[in-house]
N, C-alpha and C positions, 0 to 999 in steps of 0.2 A: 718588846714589840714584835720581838720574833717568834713567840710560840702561837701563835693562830695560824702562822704562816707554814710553820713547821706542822702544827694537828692537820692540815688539808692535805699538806704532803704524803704523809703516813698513812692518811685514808685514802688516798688517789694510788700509793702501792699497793696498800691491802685488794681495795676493787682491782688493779691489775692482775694481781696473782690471780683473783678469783675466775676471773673468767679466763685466768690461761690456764686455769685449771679443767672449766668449764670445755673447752674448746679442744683439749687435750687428750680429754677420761675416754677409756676404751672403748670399742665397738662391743656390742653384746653378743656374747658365744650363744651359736643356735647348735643342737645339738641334734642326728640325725640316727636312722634306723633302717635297716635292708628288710628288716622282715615289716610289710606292711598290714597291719590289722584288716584293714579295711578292704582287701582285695583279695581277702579268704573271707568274709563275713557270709557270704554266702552258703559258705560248708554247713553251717548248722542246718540248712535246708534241704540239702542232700541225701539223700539214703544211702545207708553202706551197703553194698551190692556184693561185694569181693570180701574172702576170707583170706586176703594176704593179710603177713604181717610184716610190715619193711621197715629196719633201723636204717637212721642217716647219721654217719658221721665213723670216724672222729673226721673235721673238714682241716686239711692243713692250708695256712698259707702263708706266703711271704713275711718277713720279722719286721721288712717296712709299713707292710697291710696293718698290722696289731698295735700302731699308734695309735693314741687319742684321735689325733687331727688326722683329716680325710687328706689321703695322699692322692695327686693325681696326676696324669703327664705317664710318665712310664715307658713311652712307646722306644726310645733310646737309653733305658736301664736308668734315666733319671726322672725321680720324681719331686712334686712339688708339696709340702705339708701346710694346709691352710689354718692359723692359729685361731680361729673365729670360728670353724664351722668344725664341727668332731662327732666322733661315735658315740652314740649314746649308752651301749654296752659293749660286751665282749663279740670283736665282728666274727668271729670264726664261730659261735652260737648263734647269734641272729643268719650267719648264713643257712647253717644244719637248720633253723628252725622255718628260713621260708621257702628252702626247698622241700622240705616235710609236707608245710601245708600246703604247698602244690601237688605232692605224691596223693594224699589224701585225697584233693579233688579228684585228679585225673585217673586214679585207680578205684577210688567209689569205696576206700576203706576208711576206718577212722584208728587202727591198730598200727599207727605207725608213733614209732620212737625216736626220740634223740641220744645219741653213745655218747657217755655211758645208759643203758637200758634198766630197767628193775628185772630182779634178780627173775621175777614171775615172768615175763615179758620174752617167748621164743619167738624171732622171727625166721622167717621162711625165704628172706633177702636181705642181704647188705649192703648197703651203699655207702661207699667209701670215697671222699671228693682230696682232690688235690687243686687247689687253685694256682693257678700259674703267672697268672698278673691279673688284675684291675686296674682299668685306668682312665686314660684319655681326659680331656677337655670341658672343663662344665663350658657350655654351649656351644662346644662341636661335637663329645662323639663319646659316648662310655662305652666303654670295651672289657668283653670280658673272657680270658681263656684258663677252660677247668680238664683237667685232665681226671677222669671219674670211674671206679670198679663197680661192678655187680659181683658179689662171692656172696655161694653158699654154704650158709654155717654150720649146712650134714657133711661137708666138702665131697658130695656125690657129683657136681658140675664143677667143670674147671671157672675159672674167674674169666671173667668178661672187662676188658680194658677197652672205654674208649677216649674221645677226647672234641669236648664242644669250643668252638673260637664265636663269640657275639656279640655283638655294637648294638648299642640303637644310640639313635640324633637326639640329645636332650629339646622338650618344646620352648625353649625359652632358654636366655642364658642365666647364671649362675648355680650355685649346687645344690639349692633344690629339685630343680628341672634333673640334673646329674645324677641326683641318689634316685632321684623315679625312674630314670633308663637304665640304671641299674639292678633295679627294682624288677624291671620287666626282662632285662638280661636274666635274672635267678628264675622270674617266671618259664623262660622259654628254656634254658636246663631242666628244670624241672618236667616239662613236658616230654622230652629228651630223654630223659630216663626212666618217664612212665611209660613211654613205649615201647624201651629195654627191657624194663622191670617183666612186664605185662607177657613179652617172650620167653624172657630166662626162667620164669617160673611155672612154664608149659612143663608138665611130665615129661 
């Protein structure tokens, strides 16, 4: 008399499990990128004007920066690593690469490399970045301070040391709004050093 009583029980755990499994299962990892395609797309329409030729890189930065997961907070030497939202590749190449295609806009060339360069590939400026932190707040405040050379690689000018500190307000909270004010932090270095660049390679 008792096993019909007992088969409903067994299937009223089974359904339990299932939807505390349902209720449970992960959030989906988004996964993100500093260099933004779509905010250089416009290069191809451009004409190269300028016969510089400018390498970017090597970029160093923090050994907490080169996590998967997007660190962020920083402003008091701690930061916070988010398990859901991560880099999509190596951040110390996506940086060299979107500060490049900023150089390329704002200098009017399309001879610019990322270090290492091809063996055929001399350029006429090097830009050398150090990042010093990335951080702050998805929906307060991405911040970004890079400490950056110009050296040239006849070693006829001495090196040029300077150093950019840049926030912008993310428009919306969480870390996509974040990786785009970031996004526009690398744009605005970029400009930063195209107007370095553009002197130090006067005669």
């Amino acid at each position: 008399m008792n096993k019909p009583v007992t088969h409903w029980v067994w299937i009223g755990f089974l359904t339990m499990i299932l939807l505390a499994g349902c209720a449970f299962s992960s959030p989906q990892i988004t996964y993100y990128s500093l260099y933004a395609p779509s905010q250089t797309a416009a290069l191809a329409t451009i004409p190269a004007t300028s016969s510089l030729a400018v390498s970017v890189g090597p970029v160093v930065i923090p050994d907490i920066l080169k996590q998967t997961q997007i660190a962020s907070g920083g402003a008091d030497g701690r930061y916070r690593l988010s398990e859901y939202h991560r880099w999509s590749g190596e951040l110390d190449r996506d940086f060299a690469r979107a500060v490049a295609e900023q150089l390329a806009r704002d200098l009017g060339t399309e001879q610019v490399a990322l270090f290492p360069w091809d063996q055929h590939f001399t350029p006429t400026c090097r830009v050398l970045i150090d990042v010093l932190s990335m951080g702050g707040a998805p929906g307060e405040e991405a911040t970004l301070a890079v400490r950056w050379s110009l050296v040239d690689p006849q070693g006829q000018k001495p090196a040029q040391i300077r150093r950019s500190d840049l926030r912008e307000t993310p428009s919306a909270a969480g870390y996509t709004a974040w990786v785009a004010a970031q996004q526009r932090n690398i744009a605005k270095l970029g400009q930063e050093i195209a107007g370095e660049v553009q002197r130090f390679a006067k005669p």
